[in-house]
C-alpha positions in Angstrom: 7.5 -86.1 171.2 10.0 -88.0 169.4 7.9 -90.7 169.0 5.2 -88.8 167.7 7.2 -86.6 164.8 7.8 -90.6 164.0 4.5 -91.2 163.8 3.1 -88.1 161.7 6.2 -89.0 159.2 5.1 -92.3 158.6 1.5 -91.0 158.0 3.0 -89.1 155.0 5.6 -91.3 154.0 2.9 -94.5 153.3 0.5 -92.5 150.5 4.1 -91.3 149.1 5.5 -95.0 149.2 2.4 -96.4 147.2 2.3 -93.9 144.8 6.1 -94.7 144.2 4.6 -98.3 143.6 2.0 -97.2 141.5 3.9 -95.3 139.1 6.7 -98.1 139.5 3.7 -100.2 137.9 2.7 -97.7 135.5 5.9 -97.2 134.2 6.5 -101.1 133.6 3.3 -101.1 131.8 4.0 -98.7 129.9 7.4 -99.8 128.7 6.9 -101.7 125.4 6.8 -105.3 125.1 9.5 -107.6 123.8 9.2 -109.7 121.0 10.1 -112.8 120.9 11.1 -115.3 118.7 12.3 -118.9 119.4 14.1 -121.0 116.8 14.8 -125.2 117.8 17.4 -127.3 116.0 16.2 -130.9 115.5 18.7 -133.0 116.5 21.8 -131.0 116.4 23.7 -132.2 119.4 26.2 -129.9 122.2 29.0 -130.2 120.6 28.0 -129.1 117.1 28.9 -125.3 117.4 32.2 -123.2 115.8 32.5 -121.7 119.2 33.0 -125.0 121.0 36.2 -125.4 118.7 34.7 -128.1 116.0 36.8 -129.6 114.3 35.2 -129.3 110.8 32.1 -127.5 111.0 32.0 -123.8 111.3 29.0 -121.7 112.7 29.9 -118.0 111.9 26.2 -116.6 112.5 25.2 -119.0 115.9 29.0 -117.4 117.3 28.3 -113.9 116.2 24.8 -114.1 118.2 27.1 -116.0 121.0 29.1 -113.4 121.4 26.3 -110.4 121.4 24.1 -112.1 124.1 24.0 -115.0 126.9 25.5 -118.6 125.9 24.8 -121.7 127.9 27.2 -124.2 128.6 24.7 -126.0 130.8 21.7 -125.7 129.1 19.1 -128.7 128.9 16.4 -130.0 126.6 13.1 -130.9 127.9 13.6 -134.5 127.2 16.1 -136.7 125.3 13.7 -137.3 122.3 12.3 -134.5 119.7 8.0 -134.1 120.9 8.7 -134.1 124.4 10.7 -131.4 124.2 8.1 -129.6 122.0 6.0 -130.1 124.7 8.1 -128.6 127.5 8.7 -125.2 126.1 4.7 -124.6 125.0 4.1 -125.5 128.6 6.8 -124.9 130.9 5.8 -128.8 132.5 8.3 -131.3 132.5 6.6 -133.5 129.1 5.2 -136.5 131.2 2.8 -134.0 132.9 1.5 -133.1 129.7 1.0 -136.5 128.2 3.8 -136.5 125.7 5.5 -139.4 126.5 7.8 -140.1 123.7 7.6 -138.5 120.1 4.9 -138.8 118.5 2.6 -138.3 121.1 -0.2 -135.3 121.1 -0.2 -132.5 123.2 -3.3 -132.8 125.8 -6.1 -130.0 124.5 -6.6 -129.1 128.6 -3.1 -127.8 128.5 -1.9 -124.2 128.4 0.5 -123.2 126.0 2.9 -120.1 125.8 1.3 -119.5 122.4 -1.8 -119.2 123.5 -0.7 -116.7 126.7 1.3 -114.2 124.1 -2.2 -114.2 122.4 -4.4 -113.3 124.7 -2.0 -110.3 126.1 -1.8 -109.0 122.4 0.8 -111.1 120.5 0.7 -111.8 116.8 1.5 -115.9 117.2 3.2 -117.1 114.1 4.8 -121.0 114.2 6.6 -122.0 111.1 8.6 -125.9 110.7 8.2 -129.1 112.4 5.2 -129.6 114.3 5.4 -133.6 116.3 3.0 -132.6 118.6 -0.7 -133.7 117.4 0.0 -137.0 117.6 1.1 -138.2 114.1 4.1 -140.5 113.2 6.1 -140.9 110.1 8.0 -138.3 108.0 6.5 -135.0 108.1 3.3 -134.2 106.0 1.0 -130.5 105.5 -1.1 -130.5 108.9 -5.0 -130.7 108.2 -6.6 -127.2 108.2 -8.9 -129.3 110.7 -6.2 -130.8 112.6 -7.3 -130.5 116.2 -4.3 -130.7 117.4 -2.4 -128.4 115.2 -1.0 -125.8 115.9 -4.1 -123.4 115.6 -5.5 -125.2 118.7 -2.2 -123.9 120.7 -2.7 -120.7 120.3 -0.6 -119.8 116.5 -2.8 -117.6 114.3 -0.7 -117.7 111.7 1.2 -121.1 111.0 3.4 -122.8 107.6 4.2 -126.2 109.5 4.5 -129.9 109.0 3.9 -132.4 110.9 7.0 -134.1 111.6 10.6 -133.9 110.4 11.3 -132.7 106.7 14.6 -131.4 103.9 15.1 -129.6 101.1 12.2 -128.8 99.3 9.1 -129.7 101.5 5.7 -129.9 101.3 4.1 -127.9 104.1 1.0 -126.8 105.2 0.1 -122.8 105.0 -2.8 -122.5 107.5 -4.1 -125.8 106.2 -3.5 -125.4 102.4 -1.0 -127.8 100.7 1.9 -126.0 99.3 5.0 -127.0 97.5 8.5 -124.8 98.1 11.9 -125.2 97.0 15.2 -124.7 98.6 16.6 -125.2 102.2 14.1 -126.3 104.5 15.8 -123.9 107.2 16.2 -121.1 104.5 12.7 -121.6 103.8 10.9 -121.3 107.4 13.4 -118.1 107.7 11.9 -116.8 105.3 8.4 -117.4 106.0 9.2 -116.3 109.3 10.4 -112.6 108.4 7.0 -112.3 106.3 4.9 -112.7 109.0 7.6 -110.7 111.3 7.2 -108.1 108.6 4.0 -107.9 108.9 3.3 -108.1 112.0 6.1 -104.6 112.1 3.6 -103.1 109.6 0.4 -103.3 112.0 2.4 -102.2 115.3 1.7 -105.2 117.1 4.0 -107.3 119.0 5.0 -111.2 117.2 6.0 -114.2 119.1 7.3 -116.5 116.9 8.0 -120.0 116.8 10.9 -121.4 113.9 11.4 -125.3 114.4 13.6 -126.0 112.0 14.1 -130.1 110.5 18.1 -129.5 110.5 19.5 -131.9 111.4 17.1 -135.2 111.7 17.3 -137.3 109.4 17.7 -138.3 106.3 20.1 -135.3 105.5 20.1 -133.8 102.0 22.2 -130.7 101.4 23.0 -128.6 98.8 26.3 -129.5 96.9 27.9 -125.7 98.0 27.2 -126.5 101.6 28.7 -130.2 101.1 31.9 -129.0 100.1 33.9 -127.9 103.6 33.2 -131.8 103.7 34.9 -133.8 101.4 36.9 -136.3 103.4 33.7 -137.0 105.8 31.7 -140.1 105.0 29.0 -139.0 102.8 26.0 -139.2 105.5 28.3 -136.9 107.1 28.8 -134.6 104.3 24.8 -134.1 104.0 24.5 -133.9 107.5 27.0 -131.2 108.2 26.1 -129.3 105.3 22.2 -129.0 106.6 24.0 -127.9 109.7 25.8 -125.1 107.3 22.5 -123.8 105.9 20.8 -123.6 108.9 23.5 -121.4 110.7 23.3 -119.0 107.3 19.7 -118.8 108.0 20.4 -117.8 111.7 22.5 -115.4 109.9 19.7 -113.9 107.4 17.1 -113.6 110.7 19.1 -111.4 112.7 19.6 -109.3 109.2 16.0 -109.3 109.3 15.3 -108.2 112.3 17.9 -105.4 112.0 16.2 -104.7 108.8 12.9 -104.0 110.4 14.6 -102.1 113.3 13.0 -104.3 115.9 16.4 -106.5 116.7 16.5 -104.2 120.5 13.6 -105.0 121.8 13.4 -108.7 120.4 14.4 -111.7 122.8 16.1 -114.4 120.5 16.7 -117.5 121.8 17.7 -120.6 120.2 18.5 -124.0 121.0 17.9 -127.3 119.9 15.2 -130.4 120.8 17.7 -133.3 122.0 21.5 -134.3 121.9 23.2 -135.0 119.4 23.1 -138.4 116.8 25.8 -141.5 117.1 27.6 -142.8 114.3 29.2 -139.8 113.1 33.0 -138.9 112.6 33.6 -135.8 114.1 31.5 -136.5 117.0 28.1 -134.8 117.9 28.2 -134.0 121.5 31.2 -132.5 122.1 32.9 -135.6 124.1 29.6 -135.8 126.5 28.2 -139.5 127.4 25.2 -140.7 125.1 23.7 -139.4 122.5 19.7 -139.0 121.4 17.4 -141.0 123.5 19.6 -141.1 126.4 19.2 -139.9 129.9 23.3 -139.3 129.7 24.3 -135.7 128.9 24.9 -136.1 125.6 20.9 -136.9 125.2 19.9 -134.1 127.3 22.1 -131.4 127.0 21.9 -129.0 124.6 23.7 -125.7 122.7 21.4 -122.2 123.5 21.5 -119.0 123.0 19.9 -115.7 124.1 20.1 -112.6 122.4 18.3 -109.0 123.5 20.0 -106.3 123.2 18.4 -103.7 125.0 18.0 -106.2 128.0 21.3 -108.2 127.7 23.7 -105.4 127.5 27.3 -107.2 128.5 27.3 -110.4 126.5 29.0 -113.3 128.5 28.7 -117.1 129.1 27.2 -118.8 131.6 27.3 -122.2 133.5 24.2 -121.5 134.9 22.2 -124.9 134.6 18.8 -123.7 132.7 16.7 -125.8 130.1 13.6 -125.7 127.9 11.3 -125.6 131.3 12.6 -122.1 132.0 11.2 -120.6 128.8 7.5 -120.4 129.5 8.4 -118.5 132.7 11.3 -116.7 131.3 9.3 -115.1 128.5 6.3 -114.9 131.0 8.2 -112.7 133.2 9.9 -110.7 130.3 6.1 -110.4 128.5 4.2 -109.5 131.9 1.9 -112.6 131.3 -0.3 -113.3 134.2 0.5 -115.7 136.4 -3.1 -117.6 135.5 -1.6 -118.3 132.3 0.6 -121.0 133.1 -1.2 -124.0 134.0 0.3 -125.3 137.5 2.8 -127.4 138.9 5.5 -125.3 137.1 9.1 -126.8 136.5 11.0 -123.6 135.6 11.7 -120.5 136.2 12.4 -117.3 135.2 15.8 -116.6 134.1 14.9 -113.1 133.2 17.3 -112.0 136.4 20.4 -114.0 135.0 20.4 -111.8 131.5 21.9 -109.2 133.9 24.3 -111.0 136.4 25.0 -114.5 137.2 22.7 -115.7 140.6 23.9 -117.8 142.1 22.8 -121.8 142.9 19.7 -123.2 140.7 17.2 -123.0 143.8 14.7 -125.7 141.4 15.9 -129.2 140.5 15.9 -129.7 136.6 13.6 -132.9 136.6 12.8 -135.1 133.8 11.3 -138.5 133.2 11.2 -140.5 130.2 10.2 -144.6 129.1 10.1 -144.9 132.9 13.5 -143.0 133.5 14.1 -140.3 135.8 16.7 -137.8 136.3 16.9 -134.4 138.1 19.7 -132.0 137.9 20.8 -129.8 141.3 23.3 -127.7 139.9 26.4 -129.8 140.2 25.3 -133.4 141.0 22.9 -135.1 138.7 21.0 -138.2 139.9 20.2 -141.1 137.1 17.3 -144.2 138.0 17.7 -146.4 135.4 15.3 -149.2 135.5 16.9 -152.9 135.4 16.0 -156.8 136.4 16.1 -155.9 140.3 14.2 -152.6 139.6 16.0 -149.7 139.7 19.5 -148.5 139.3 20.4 -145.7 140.9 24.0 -143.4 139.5 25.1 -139.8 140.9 27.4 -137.8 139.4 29.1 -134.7 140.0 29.1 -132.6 137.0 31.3 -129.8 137.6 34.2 -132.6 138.1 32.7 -135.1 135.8 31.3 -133.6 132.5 32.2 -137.5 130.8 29.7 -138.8 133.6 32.6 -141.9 134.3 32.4 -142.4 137.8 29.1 -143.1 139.6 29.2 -141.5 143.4 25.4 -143.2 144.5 27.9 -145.0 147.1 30.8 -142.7 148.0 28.7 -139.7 148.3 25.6 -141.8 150.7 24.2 -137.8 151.8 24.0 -135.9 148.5 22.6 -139.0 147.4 19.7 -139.5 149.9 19.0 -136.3 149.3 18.5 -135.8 146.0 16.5 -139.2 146.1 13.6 -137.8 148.3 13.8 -135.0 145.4 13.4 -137.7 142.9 10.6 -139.3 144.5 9.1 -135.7 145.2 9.0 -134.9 142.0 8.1 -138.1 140.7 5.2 -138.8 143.1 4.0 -134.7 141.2 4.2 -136.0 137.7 2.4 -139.2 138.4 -0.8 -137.0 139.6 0.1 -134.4 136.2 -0.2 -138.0 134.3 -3.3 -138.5 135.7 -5.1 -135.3 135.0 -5.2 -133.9 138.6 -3.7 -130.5 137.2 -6.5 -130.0 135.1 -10.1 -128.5 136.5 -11.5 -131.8 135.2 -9.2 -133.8 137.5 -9.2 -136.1 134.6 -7.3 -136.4 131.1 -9.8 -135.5 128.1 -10.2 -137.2 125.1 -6.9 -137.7 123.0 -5.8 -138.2 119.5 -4.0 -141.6 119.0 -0.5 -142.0 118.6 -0.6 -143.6 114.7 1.1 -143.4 111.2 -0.4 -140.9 108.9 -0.9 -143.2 106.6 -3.9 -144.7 108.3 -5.6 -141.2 108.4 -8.1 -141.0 106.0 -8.2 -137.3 104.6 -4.3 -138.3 103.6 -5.2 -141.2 101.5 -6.4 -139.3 98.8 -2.9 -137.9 98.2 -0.9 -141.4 98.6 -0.9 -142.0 94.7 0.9 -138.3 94.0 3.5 -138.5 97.1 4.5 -142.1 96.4 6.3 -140.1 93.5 7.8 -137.8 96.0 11.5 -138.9 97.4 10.5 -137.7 101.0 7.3 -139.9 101.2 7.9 -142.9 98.3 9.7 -145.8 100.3 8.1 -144.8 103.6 5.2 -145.1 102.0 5.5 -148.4 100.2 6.9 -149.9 103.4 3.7 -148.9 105.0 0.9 -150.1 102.6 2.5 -153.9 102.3 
């Protein structure tokens, strides 16, 4: 008898249990959708942050949205150069897979981009700043309204971008029409920004948006107000800093914004920047970490970030959680309610969307990345270096969590850990190699791609050569080119 009462309960307890589920779904579905807007540095290395204690450069705006949200101490770029990172946070793929080797390189059409996923669930796509990603060297010029590997291709409706790295008072490229500003190049994508936020607030309709900012690449040219905290730096240092100044005010006039428009809640802010930080500067740029820009070391990979949501990230703390620029595409994914069809496949992230509430614990996914035939993954607290050299490889592991400076090499001393995270390597190597190929895509082959060349040997540019040899920006590059 006993086992029959059981029986009947479980007969009404499974219609109760999926409508629990179903209005579990209903109610998620339901819930309105975050915004999101993601803002890149260029070039502005770990270190450079007020809240890391600089020694001459103060960040009041990047610390006030430190303190309201989630700051990384681990967090990582998607590759030690500026495109390749680019690459990694459209796609969530480590930037080899996706056939941006190093900068300059285009981003393979057959790819699937976050841009294009926040579209098709409903998201106004707005991207506004440096571009690097359609396969065009030199300093950074309006993007062709034909472009086809702008960033209309990628899934941006709306777009005021450039193609590479630009300062104060650029040329840019509104939808495909040339356009002259003036001001602070960070100010001045802020701003751009906040119109199309603004507008996008007007129709109801939910805005992802993309602010890559040209602070701080070079050549650095700031404003003589945001010089002056500097005056016993060398003088590249007194430009560079001072970008560094503007662009943190223009952190500063965003989150106004956003307040402004009463959507700052439900909006997921994140910043970070594309690579480490640049040598040759007095105070240093990565915060005492090896290497700098280009380098596999920390100091080329990791990076300062930021996540602000208020109605989501409700205790703001730091964590050492180590995360990077291949957890955004599934972070926002999650946080979105993107299918899982959007994201093309293998995946290198994941979803950090649980870690805005408590920490959680060991990384369960190697951080990989590979670039100019360099690999590296990262397994929480032991990082794993192949370096290649005359005999082929060399091979360094380091513990992290002991070892921030990356000084002593434990390949030897530590022969398990080691092994271990070499079949990883060679795991996740072996993946990238068929991503290379084109065995990701439906094709099973790469498509056509646009070369990796100078702008100046583009044809619709030419007719502009004679006007923006006059331009500071442009008129020695330019020379140098047509010898």
């Amino acid at each position: 008898m006993k086992n029959l009462f059981l029986q009947v309960g479980l007969v009404i307890l499974e219609p109760m249990r999926f409508l629990f589920a179903f209005m579990l779904s209903f109610a998620a579905l339901a819930a309105p959708r975050p915004n999101v807007v993601l803002v890149m540095a260029d070039d502005q290395g770990w270190g450079q942050m007020g809240y890391y204690n600089h020694p001459v450069l103060k960040t009041p705006h990047l610390d006030a949205m430190a303190r309201a949200g989630l700051r990384f101490d681990r967090f990582y770029a998607g590759g030690p150069v500026c495109s390749p990172t680019r690459a990694t946070v459209l796609t969530g793929r480590t930037h080899d897979r996706t056939g941006v080797f190093d900068h300059g390189y285009a981003l393979r059409s057959q790819e699937k981009t976050l841009a294009q996923a926040m579209k098709k669930a409903g998201y106004g796509t707005g991207h506004f700043g440096k571009w690097h990603l359609n396969g065009l060297r030199g300093p950074g010029v309006p993007i062709l309204k034909n472009d086809t590997h702008g960033p209309k291709r990628f899934g941006f409706d709306v777009w005021v971008s450039v193609t590479n790295f630009f300062e104060r008072d650029p040329l840019m490229s509104r939808g495909g029409k040339f356009e002259d500003f003036k001001g602070d190049s960070s100010e001045i994508v802020v701003d751009e920004a906040l119109k199309f936020i603004t507008a996008k607030v007007k129709e109801k309709q939910p805005f992802f948006t993309v602010l890559w900012y040209g602070t701080p690449h070079s050549p650095w040219v700031a404003a003589e107000v945001d010089k002056k905290p500097f005056t016993k730096l060398s003088a590249k240092a007194q430009e560079h800093y001072g970008e560094l100044v503007a662009m943190d005010r223009s952190i500063g006039t965003l989150r106004r914004g956003l307040r402004k428009l009463g959507v700052e809640q439900n909006t997921l802010l994140w910043f970070t920047s594309d690579n480490g930080g640049l040598p040759g500067f007095d105070p240093d740029t990565t915060g005492g970490l090896r290497g700098y820009k280009s380098s596999m070391y920390e100091g080329g990979l990791r990076v300062p970030a930021i996540i602000e949501w208020p109605k989501v990230i409700t205790k703001p703390r730091i964590t050492k959680y180590p995360a990077g620029a291949v957890d955004i595409f599934p972070t926002i994914a999650q946080a979105a309610g993107l299918s899982a069809s959007s994201m093309l496949q293998p995946q290198d992230g994941v979803s950090l969307k649980p870690l805005f509430s408590n920490e959680i614990g060991p990384r369960k996914k190697p951080l990989p990345f590979r670039s100019r035939d360099r690999l590296v993954i990262i397994d929480n607290e032991y990082k794993l270096i192949s370096l290649p050299n005359k005999r082929g490889v060399k091979l360094e592991l380091y513990n992290l969590e002991k070892d921030t400076a990356e000084a002593t090499n434990l390949f030897e001393k530590e022969p398990r850990i080691a092994q271990r995270l070499k079949k990883k390597a060679e795991a996740i190597n072996a993946s990238i190699e068929a991503s290379v190929a084109g065995k990701d895509y439906p094709e099973g082959k790469v498509g056509p791609q646009p070369p990796r060349i100078f702008w100046n040997t583009v044809d619709a540019y030419k007719p502009f050569f004679p006007e923006w040899s006059k331009r500071p920006e442009y008129g020695a590059w330019l020379k140098r080119r047509l010898k």
